[in-house]
C-alpha positions in Angstrom: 35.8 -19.3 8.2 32.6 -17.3 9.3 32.5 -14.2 11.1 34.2 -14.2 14.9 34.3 -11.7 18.0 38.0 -10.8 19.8 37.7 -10.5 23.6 40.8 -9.8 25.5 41.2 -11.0 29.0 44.2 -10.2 31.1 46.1 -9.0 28.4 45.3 -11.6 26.3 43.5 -11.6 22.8 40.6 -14.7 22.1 38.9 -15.3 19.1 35.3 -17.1 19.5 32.9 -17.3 16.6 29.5 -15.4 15.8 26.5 -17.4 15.3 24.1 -15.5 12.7 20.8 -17.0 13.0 18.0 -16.9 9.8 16.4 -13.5 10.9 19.5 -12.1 11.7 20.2 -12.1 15.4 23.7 -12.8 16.5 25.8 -14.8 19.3 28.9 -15.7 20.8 29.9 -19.2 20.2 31.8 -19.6 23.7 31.9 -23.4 23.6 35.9 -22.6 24.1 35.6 -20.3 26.4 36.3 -22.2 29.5 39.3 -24.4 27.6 40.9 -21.5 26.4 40.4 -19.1 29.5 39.5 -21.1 32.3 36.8 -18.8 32.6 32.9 -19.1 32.5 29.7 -16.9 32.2 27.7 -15.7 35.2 23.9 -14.8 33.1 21.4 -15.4 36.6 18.2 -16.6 34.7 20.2 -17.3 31.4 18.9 -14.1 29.7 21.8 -13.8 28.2 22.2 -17.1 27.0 21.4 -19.4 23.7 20.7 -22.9 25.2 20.1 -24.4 21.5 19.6 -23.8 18.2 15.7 -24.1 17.1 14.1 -24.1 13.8 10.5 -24.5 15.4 9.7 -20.7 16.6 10.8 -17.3 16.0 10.1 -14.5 18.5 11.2 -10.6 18.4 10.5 -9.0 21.8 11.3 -5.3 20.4 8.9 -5.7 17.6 6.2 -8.2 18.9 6.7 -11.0 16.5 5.8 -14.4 17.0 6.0 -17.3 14.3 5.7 -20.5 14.2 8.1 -22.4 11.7 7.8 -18.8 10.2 4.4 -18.4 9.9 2.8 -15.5 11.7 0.7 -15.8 14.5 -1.6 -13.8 13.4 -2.5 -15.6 10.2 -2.2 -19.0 12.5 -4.9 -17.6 15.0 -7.5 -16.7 11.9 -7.5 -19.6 9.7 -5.5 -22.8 11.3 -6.8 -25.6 13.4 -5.2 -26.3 16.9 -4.5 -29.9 15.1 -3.3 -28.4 12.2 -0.9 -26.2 14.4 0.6 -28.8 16.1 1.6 -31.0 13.3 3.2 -27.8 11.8 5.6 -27.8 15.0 5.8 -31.2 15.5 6.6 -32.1 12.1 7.8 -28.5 10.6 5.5 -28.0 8.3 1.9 -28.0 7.4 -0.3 -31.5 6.8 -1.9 -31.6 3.4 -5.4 -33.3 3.4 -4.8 -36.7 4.0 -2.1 -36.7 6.6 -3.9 -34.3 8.8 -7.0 -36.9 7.9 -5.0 -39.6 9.5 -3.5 -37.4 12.2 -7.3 -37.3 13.1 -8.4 -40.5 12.9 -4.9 -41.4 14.7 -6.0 -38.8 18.1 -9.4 -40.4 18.0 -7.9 -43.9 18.4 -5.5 -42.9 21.3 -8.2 -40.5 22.7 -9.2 -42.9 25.4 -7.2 -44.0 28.8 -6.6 -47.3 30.4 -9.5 -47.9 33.0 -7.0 -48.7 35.5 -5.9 -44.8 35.8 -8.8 -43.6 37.4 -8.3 -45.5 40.5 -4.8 -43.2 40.5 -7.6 -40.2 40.5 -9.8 -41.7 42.9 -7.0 -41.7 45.3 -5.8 -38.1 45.1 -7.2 -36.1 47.9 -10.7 -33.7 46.5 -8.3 -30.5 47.6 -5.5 -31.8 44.9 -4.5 -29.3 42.4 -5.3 -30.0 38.5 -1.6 -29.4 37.6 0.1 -32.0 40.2 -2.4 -34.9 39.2 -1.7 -33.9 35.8 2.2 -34.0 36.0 1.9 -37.2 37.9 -0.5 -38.8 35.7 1.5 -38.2 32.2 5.0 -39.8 34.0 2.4 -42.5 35.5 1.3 -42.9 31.8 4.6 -44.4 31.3 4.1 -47.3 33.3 0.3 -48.3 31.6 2.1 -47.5 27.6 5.3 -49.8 27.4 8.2 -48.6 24.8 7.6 -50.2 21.3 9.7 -51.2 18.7 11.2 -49.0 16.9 12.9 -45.9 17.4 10.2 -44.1 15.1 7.0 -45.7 16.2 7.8 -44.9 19.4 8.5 -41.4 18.7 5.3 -41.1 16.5 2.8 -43.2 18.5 4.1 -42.0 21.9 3.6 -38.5 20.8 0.1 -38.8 19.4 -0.5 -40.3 22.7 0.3 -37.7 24.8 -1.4 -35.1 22.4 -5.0 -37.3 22.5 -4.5 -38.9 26.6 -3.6 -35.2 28.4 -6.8 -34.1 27.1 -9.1 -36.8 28.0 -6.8 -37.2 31.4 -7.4 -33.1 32.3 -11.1 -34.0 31.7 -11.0 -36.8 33.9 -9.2 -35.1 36.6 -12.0 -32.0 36.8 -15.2 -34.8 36.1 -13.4 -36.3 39.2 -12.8 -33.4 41.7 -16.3 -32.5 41.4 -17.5 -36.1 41.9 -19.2 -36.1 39.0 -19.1 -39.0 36.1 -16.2 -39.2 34.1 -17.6 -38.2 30.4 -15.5 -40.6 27.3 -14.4 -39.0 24.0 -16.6 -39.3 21.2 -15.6 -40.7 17.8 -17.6 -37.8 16.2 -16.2 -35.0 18.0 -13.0 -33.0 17.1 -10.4 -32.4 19.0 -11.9 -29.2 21.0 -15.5 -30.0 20.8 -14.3 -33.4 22.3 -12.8 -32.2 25.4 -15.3 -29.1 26.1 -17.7 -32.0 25.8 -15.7 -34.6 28.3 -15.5 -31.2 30.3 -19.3 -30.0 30.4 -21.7 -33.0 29.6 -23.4 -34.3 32.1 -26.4 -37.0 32.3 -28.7 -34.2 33.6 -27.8 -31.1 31.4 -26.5 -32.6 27.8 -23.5 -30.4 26.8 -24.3 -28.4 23.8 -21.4 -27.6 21.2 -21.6 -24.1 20.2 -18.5 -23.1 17.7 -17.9 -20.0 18.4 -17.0 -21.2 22.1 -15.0 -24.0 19.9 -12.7 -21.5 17.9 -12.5 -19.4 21.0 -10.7 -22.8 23.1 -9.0 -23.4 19.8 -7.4 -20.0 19.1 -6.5 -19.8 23.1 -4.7 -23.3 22.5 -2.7 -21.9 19.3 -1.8 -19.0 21.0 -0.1 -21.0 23.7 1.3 -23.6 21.5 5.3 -22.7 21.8 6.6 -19.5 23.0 10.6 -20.2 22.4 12.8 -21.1 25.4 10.9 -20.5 28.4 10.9 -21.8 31.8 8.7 -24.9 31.6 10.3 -25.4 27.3 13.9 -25.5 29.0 12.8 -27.5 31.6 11.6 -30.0 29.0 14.4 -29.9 26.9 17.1 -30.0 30.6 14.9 -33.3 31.7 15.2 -34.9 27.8 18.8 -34.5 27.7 19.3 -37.2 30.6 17.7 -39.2 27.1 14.6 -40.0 29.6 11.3 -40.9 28.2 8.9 -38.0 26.9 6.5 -39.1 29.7 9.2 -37.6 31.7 10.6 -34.6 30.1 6.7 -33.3 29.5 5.8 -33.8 33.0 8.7 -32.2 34.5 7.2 -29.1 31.9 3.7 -29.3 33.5 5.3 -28.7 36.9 7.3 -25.9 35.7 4.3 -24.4 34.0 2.7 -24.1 37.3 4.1 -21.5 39.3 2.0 -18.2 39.3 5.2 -16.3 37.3 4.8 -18.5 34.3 1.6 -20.9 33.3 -0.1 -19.7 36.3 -0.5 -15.8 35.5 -4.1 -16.4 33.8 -5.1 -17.5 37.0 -3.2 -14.9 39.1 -5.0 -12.3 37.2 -8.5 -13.5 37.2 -7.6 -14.0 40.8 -6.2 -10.3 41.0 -9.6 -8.4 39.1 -11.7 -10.7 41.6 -10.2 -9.2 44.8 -10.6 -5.5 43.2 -13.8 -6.2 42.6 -15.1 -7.5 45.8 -13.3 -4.6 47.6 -14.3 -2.0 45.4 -10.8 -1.2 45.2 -9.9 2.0 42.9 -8.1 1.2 40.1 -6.1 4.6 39.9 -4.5 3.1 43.5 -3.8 -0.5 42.2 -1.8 1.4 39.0 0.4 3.6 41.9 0.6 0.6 44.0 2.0 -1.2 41.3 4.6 1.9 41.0 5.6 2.1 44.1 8.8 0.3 44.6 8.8 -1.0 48.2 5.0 -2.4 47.9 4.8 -6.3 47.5 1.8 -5.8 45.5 2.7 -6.8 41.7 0.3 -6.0 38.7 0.0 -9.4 37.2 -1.2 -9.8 33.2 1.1 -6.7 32.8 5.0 -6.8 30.9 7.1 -9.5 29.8 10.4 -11.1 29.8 11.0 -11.0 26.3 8.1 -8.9 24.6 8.9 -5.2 24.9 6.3 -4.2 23.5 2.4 -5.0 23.2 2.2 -9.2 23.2 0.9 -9.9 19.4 -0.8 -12.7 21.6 -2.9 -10.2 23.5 -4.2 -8.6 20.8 -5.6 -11.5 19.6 -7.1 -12.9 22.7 -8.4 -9.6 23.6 -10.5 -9.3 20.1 -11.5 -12.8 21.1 -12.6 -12.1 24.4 -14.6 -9.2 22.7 -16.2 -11.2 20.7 -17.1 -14.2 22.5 -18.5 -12.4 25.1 -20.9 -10.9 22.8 -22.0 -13.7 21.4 -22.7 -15.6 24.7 -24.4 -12.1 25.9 -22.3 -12.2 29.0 -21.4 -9.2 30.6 -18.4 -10.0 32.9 -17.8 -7.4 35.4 -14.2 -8.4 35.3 -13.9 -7.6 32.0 -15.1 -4.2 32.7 -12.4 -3.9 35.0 -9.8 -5.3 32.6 -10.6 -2.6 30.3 -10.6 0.4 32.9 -6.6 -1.0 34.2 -5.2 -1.5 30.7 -6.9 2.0 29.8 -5.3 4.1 32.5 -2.2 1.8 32.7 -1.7 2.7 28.8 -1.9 6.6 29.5 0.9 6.3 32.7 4.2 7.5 31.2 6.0 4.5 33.8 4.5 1.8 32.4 5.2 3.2 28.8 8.8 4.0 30.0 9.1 0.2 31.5 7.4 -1.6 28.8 4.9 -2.5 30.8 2.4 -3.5 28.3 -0.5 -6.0 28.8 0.4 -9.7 28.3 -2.1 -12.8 26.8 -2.3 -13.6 30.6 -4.4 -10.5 30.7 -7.6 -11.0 28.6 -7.4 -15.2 28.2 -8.7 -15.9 31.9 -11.6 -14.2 30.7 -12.2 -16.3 28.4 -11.9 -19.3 29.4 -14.1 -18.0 32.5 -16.5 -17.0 29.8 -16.5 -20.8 28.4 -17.1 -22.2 31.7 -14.0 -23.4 32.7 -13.1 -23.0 37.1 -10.0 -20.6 37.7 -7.9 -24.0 39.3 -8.1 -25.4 35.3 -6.9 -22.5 33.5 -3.2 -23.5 34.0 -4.1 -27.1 32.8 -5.3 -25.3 29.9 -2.2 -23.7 29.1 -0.5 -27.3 29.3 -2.6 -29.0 26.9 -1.9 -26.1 24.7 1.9 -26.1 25.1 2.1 -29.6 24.5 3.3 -29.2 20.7 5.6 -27.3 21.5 7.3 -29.1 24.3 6.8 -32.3 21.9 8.5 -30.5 19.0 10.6 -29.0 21.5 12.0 -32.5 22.6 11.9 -34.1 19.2 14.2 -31.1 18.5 17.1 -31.4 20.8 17.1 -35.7 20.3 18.0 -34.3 16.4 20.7 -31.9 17.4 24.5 -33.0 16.3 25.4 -30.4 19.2 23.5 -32.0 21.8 25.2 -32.2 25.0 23.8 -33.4 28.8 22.7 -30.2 30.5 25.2 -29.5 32.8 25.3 -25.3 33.8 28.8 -24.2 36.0 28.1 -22.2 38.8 30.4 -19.7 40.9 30.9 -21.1 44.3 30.7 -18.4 47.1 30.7 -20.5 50.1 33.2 -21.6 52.5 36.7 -22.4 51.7 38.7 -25.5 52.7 36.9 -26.2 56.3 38.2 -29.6 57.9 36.0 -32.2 59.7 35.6 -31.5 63.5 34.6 -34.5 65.7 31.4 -34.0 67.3 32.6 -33.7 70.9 35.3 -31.2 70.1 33.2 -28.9 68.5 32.2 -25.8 69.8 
């Protein structure tokens, strides 16, 4: 028998077992808990709380780690593919040369999307945001891509799918909004030339691929590719466990990415520097607004729910911004302003004290402002990024011997017994 915790309730001694997990970290097996004593866990937020157990990503918020199927981010962001990444969490490990060959050849053939979508485009109104056509166009995508045969063709086809169609549909959906031609994938393009392409060209101003631009939408993708079990990952994995479709369980992701406290912080911030700009704002009073605890005002692109420390994703990005910014001669005024916030931010002994360090939300909206892309797509750009991840994610828990329909308890605080009064006796 492994190791086991004692609690004692009441008077009464239980026993529950201790999970151990492969880099150590420990929790209470309270499967029982409930049958033995008729009591349940209150964890607001489930921070507290182990929804699975995962073999795709590792994270340490106290150290800033971050691996995917054990390898470190870091060595992902220098010398892997986007591709290449997401066959590693798809499939757990990496491709040798002639599977990711034929992973390639396999996006290219899936790349393109039935004709009869766009009129489901055509129909959204100009003001629609990127993210709700997007969620409604991958469950939509359902409809035009029938299940297939088997069990694993449907798995394996479906997912290369979704991994070569919600690029070429986010394309679509901008090419749309702006009234503008919709651009197909080319055959000779990879995977991020292809959409920067489907993005950018236009009949009047070619699109020209320039690969430092390339790497920079590549590492920003890799970066984003799983992050463990956040909001819009447990939404994906709650949806899959009714056993619905993948359609379904990655669209219900994309609309949890959304909101501005998860996918939507790039945007937030971008949004944020703009204001401060155009006001002239001082950033010495955004840092005490930030610290004052009865202002509504919250610094976005700064701290984390699990990192408690600097995000090893931020570093990253923020070399890349660096560097890509360079390269394309830019000189961003936001950036500028980036720089002075994390700089004074860094020296004030609350945000040290609060781990209140700067997050990849803080430096990628500058990049990808930097590449071209409008502030409404960044969020988009996050989804096609964490589509690997929710993939692998879902693949995942169908696997699981322990997987159960997620069902959480609740403690009910509202009224008690309260009979049925007819209407014309009530007061």
């Amino acid at each position: 028998m492994g190791e086991s915790v004692r609690i004692e309730i009441e008077g009464k001694t239980y026993e529950l077992p201790l999970i151990i997990g492969s880099e150590g970290e420990k929790a209470i097996d309270i499967n029982e808990l409930r049958k033995k004593t008729g009591l349940i866990t209150y964890d607001p937020g489930f921070g507290n709380t182990g929804s699975c157990k995962s073999a795709i990503t590792f994270m340490d918020g106290e150290k800033g780690i971050l691996r995917y199927r054990g390898i470190p981010i870091e060595e992902l962001a220098e010398y892997s593919t986007f591709k290449e990444t997401a066959y590693l969490l798809i499939n757990g490990r990496l491709p040798n040369r002639a599977e990711l060959n034929q992973f390639s050849v396999l996006l290219n053939d899936h790349s393109l999307v039935h004709e009869d979508m766009q009129l489901f485009y055509q129909n959204f109104p100009r003001a629609s945001h990127p993210m709700g056509i997007l969620s409604s166009m991958v469950n939509a995508t359902r409809s035009f891509y029938p299940e297939l045969q088997t069990a694993e063709e449907e798995i394996n086809i479906t997912v290369t799918r979704l991994l070569a169609k919600v690029r070429t549909m986010a394309a679509m959906s901008y090419k749309i909004s702006r009234g503008h031609k919709v651009v197909y994938p080319r055959s000779d393009l990879a995977y991020c030339a292809n959409f920067l392409n489907m993005m950018f060209d236009s009949p009047v101003k070619p699109y020209v691929i320039d690969e430092d631009v390339v790497r920079a939408l590549e590492v920003f993708w890799i970066l984003h590719a799983d992050h463990e079990q956040n909001c819009s990952t447990s939404a994906v994995r709650v949806v899959g466990s009714g056993k619905v479709n993948l359609y379904a369980a990655i669209s219900a992701g994309i609309a949890a990415l959304w909101g501005p406290l998860h996918g939507g912080a790039n945007q937030a911030v971008i949004e944020m520097l703009t204001d401060v700009h155009a006001s002239g704002y001082k950033v010495s009073r955004l840092i005490e607004r930030a610290k004052e605890k009865q202002d509504p005002f919250r610094m976005m692109g700064f701290g984390h729910r699990v990192y408690k420390t600097y995000d090893p994703r931020a570093k990253i990005i923020k070399g890349m911004c660096h560097k890509l910014l360079n390269k394309l001669h830019m000189k961003d005024p936001l950036l500028d302003l980036a720089m002075e916030l994390e700089e004074i931010a860094m020296r004030d002994d609350f945000f040290k004290e609060n781990n209140l360090y700067p997050n990849v939300d803080f430096y990628s909206g500058i990049v990808l402002r930097a590449i071209g892309f409008p502030s409404n797509m960044f969020t988009v750009l996050f989804a096609i990024g964490r589509l690997p991840g929710w993939i692998a994610q879902w693949k995942e828990s169908l696997d699981d011997p322990d997987w159960r329909l997620s069902r959480p308890r609740q403690i009910y605080i509202g009224s008690v017994l309260n009979h049925y009064v007819p209407v014309d006796k009530r007061k």
